[in-house]
C-alpha positions as CSV (number, residue, x, y, z in Angstrom):
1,X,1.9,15.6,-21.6
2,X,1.0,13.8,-18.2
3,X,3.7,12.0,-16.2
4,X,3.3,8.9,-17.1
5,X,3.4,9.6,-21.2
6,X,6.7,12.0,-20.3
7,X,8.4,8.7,-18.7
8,X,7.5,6.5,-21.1
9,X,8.3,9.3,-24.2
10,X,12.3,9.6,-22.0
11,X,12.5,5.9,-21.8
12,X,11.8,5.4,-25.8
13,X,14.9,8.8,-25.8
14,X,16.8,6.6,-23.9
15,X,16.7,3.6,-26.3
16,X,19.0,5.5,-29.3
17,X,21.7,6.2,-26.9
18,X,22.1,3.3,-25.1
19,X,22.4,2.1,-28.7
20,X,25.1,4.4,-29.3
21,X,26.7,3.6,-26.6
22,X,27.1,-0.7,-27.6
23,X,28.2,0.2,-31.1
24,X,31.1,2.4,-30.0
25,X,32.0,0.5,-27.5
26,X,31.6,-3.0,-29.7
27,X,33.9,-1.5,-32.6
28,X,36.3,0.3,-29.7
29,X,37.1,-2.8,-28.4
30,X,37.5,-5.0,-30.9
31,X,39.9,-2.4,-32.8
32,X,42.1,-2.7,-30.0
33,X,45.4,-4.4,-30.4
34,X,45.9,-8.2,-28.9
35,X,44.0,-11.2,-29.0
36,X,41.8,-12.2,-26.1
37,X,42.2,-15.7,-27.3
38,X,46.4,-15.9,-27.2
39,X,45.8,-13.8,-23.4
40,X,43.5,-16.7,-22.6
41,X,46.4,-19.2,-23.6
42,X,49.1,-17.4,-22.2
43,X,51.5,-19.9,-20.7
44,X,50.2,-22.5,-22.6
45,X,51.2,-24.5,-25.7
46,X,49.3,-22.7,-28.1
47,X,47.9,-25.6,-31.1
48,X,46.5,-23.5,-33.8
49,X,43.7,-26.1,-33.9
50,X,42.7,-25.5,-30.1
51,X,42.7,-21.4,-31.3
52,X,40.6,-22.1,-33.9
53,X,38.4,-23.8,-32.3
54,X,37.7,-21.6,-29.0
55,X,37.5,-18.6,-31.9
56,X,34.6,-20.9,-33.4
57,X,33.3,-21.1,-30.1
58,X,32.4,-17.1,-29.2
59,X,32.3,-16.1,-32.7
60,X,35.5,-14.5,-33.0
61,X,35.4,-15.8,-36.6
62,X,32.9,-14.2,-37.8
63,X,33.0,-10.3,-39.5
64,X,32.7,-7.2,-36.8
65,X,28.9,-6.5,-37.9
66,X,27.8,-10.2,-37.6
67,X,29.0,-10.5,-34.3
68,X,27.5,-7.3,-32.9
69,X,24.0,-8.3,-35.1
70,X,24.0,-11.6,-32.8
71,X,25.3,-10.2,-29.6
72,X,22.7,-7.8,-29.4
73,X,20.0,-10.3,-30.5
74,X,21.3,-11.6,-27.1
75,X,20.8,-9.1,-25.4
76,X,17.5,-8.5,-26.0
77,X,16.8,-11.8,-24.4
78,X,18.4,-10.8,-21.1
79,X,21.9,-12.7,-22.1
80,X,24.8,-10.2,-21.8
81,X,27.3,-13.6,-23.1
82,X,30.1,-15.9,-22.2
83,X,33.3,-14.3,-20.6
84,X,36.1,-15.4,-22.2
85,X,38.9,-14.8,-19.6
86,X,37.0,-16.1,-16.7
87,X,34.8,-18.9,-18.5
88,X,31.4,-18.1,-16.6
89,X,28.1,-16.1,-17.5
90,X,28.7,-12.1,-18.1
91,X,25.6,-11.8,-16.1
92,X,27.1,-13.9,-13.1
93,X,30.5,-11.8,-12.7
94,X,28.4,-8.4,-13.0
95,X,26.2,-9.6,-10.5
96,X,28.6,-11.1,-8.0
97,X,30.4,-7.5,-8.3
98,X,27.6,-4.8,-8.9
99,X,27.1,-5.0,-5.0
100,X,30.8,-3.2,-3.7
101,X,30.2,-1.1,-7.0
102,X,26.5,0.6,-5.8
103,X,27.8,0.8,-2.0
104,X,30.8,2.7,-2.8
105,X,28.7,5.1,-5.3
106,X,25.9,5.6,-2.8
107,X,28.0,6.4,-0.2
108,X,29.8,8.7,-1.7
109,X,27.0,10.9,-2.9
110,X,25.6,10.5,0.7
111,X,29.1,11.8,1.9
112,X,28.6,14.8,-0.6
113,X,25.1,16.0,-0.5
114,X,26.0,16.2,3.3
115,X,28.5,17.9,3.3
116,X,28.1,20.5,0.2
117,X,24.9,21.6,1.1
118,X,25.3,22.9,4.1
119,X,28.5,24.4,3.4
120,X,27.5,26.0,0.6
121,X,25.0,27.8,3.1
122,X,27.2,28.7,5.0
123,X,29.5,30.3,2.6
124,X,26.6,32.2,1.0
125,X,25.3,33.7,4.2
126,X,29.0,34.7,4.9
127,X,29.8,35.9,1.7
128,X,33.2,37.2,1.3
129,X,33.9,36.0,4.6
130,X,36.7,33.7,5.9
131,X,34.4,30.9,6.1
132,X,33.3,31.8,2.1
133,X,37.1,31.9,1.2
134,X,38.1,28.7,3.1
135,X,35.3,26.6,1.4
136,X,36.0,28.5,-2.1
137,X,39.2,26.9,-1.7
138,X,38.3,23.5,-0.4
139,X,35.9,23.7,-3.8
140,X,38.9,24.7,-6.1
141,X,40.7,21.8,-4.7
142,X,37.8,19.7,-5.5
143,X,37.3,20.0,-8.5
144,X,40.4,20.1,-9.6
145,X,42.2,17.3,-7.8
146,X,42.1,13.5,-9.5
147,X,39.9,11.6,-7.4
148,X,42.4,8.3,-7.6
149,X,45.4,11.2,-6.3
150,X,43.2,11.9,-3.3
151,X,42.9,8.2,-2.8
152,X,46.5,7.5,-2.7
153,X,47.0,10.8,-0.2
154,X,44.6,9.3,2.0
155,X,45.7,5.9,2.1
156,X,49.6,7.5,3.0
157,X,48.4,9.6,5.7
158,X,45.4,7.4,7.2
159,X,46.4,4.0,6.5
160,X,50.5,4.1,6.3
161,X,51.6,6.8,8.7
162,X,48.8,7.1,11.0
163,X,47.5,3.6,10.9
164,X,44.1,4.4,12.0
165,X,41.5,3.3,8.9
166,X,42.1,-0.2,6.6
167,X,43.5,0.8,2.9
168,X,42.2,-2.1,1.2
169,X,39.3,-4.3,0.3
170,X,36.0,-4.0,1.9
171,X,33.4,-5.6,3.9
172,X,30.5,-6.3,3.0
173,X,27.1,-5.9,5.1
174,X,24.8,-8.2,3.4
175,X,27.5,-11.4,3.7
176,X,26.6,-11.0,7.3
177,X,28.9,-11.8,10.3
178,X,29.3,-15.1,9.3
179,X,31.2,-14.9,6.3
180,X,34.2,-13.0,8.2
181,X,36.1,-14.9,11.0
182,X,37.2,-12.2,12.7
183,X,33.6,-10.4,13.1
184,X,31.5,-11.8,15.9
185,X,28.0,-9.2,15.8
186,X,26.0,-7.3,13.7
187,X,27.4,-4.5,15.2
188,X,30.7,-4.5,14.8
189,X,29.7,-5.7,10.9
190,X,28.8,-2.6,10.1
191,X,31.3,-0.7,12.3
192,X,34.1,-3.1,9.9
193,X,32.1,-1.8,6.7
194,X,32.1,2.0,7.8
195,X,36.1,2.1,8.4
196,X,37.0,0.4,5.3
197,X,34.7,2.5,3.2
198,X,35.4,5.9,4.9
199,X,38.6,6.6,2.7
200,X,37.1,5.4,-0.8
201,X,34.5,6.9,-0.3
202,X,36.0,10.4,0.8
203,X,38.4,10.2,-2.2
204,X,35.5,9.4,-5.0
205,X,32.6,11.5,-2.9
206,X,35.5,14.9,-3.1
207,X,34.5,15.6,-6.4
208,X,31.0,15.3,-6.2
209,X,31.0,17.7,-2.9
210,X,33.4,20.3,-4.3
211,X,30.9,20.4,-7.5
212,X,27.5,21.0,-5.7
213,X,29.0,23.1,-3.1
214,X,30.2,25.7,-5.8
215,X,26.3,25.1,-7.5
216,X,24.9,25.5,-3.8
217,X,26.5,28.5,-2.8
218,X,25.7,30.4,-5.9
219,X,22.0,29.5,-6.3
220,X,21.7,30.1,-2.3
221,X,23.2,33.9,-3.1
222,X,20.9,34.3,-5.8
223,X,17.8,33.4,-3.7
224,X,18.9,35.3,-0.8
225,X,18.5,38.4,-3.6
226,X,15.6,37.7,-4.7
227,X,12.6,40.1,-4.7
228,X,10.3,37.4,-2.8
229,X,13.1,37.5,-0.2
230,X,13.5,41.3,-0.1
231,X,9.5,41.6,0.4
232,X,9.6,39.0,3.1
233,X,12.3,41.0,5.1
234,X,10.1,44.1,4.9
235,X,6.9,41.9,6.0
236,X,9.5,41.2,9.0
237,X,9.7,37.5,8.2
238,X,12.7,36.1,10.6
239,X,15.8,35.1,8.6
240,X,15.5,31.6,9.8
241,X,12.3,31.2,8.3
242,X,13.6,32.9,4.9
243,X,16.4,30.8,4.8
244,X,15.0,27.3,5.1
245,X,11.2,27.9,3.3
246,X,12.3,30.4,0.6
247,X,15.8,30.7,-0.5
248,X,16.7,27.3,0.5
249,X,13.9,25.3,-1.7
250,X,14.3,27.8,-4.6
251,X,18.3,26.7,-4.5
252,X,18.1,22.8,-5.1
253,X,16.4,22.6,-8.2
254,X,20.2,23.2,-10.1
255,X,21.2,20.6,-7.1
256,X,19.6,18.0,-8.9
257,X,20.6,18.2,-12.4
258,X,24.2,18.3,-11.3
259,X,23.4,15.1,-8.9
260,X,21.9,13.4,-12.0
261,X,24.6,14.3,-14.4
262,X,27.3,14.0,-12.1
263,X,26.3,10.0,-11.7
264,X,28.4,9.8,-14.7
265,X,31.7,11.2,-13.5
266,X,31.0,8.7,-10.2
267,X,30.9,5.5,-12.0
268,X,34.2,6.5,-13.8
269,X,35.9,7.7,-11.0
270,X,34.8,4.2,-8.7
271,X,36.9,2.2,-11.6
272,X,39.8,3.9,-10.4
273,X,38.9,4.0,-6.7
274,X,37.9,0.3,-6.6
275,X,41.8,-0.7,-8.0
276,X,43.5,1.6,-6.3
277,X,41.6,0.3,-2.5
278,X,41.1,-2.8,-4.1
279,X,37.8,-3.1,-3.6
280,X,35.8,-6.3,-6.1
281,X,33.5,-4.1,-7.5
282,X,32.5,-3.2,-11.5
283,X,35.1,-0.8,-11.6
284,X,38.0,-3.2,-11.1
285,X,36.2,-5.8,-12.9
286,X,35.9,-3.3,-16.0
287,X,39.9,-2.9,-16.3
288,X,40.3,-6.6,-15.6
289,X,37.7,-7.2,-18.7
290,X,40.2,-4.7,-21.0
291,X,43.6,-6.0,-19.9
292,X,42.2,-9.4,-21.1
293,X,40.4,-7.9,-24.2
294,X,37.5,-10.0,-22.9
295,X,34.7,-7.7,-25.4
296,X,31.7,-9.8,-23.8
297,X,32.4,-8.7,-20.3
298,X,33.7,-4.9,-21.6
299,X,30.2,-5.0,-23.6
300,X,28.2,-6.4,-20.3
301,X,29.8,-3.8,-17.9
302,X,29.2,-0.6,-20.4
303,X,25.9,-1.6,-21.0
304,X,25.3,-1.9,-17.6
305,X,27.0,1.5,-16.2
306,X,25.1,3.3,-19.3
307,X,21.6,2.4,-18.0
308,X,22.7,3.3,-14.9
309,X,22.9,6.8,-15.9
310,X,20.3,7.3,-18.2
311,X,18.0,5.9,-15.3
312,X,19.7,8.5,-13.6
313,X,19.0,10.8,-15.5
314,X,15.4,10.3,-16.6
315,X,14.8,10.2,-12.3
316,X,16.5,13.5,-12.1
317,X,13.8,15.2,-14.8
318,X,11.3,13.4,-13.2
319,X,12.4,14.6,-9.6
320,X,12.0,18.1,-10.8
321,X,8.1,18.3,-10.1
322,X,8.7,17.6,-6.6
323,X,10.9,20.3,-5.9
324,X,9.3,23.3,-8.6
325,X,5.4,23.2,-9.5
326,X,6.2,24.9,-12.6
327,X,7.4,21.9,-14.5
328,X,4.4,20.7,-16.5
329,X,6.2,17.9,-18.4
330,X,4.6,19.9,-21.8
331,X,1.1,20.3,-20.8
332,X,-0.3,23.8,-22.5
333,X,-0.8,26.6,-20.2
């Protein structure tokens, strides 16, 4: 099985769950208890006509399995619906909010491949060391630690007692200078955006470092015992070059998988992040859409995070022949 027939074969795999995904989500939220249309009309006279008539209006009248029949005939035709709470497009509000969403994500793995590799390197070449015990703790923490907790922390010792980084919102780069009054240059544009995502994405990137350095530091141990390693010491191979063309590319190949299933645990842990620094992303949207019981914008937003991460994951297999030969995608041997 060639590349190209291994893609396409993942991408049909993919179909099922993503599937999957819509009808648990569909039933989920339409079990739940309220009425998006009463939280529509809150504050308002409520004329059991004007109810009706809205319910007409998105199908709220009609049995569970119709609706989900029709929405996803919708779908299929690139229409993710009508938001009910806010009155505009699905595709519109995830669009206008996907941006903060990707930036925040992206970052954050940046912030944690950075960082995890290198010290799990470092705590395998000093193993049993102070430096290995430090960042075995600093991993424990980690892992271990609720991203949104380390958010708060860091807002109360950066933001409120120190005063030295923003603790809310963001700035965008692609809205350009313009669109802030208080940012003259390109420059300082992207100086704005670096200090008001440093803390977010420090608090949701935490995880994701404490995860691969643990990953890193093992698999870089096991290389450095390996039997190709011991033969190149007695060939008198410097351990420089042993390190970074042997042990080091034998390591990342576990790297990946946890990068691509870990893309998961990201885009749950930004809907936190993104209320708690209030950033406009799909994370904040996504409560927003289920404290208004608003199931066309829930359904939108889950669809949308779920082919996020089975893209994810279907680049992650696919990555794998760039970093080990061996993986043939199924071709005999």
């Amino acid at each position: 099985m060639g590349l190209a027939r291994y893609t396409l074969y993942r991408l049909l795999q993919a179909i099922p769950v993503l599937l999957g995904i819509t009808i648990i989500t569909f039933v989920l939220a339409n079990l739940a208890p309220g009425d998006p249309v009463q939280l529509m009309l809150a504050g308002q006279e409520v004329d059991e006509e004007l109810v009706e008539a809205i319910e007409q209006q998105y199908g709220l009248d009609r049995p569970l399995h119709e609706r989900y029949v029709t929405y996803m005939a919708g779908v299929l035709e690139g229409d993710l619906g009508y938001s009910i709470h806010w009155g505009q497009p699905v595709t519109e509000l995830i669009l206008g909010r996907v941006g903060p969403t990707l930036l925040l994500v992206l970052s954050a793995y940046a912030f944690a491949i950075a960082t995890a590799i290198p010290l799990g390197i470092i705590a395998a070449t000093r193993r049993n060391e102070p430096t290995d015990h430090v960042s075995r703790i600093v991993a424990l923490f980690g892992v271990s630690t609720p991203s949104f907790w380390i958010g708060i922390m860091l807002i109360l010792l950066f933001a409120v007692q120190l005063g030295w980084l923003p603790s809310t919102g963001l700035v965008y780069p692609w809205r350009g200078p313009d669109a802030y009054a208080w940012i003259d240059t390109w420059p300082e544009l992207l100086y704005q955006t670096a200090r008001h995502l440093l803390l977010p994405m420090i608090a949701l990137g935490t995880l994701q470092m404490a995860t691969l350095m643990r990953v890193e530091r093992t698999q870089m141990i096991e290389s450095l015992h390996g039997e190709y390693v011991t033969l190149a010491r007695a060939y008198g191979v410097p351990e420089r070059t042993i390190l970074r063309k042997h042990a080091f590319q034998n390591a990342q190949l576990p790297i990946i998988t946890i990068i691509g299933l870990n893309l998961s645990t990201a885009l749950s842990g930004a809907v936190l992040i993104e209320y708690v620094f209030n950033i406009n992303g799909m994370g904040r949207l996504f409560i927003e859409a289920i404290q208004a019981l608003d199931y066309q914008l829930i359904m939108g937003i889950t669809i949308v995070f779920g082919t996020i991460f089975v893209v994810g994951v279907i680049v992650t297999d696919l990555s794998y022949a760039y970093i080990d030969p061996r993986v043939t995608y199924g071709e005999e041997e």
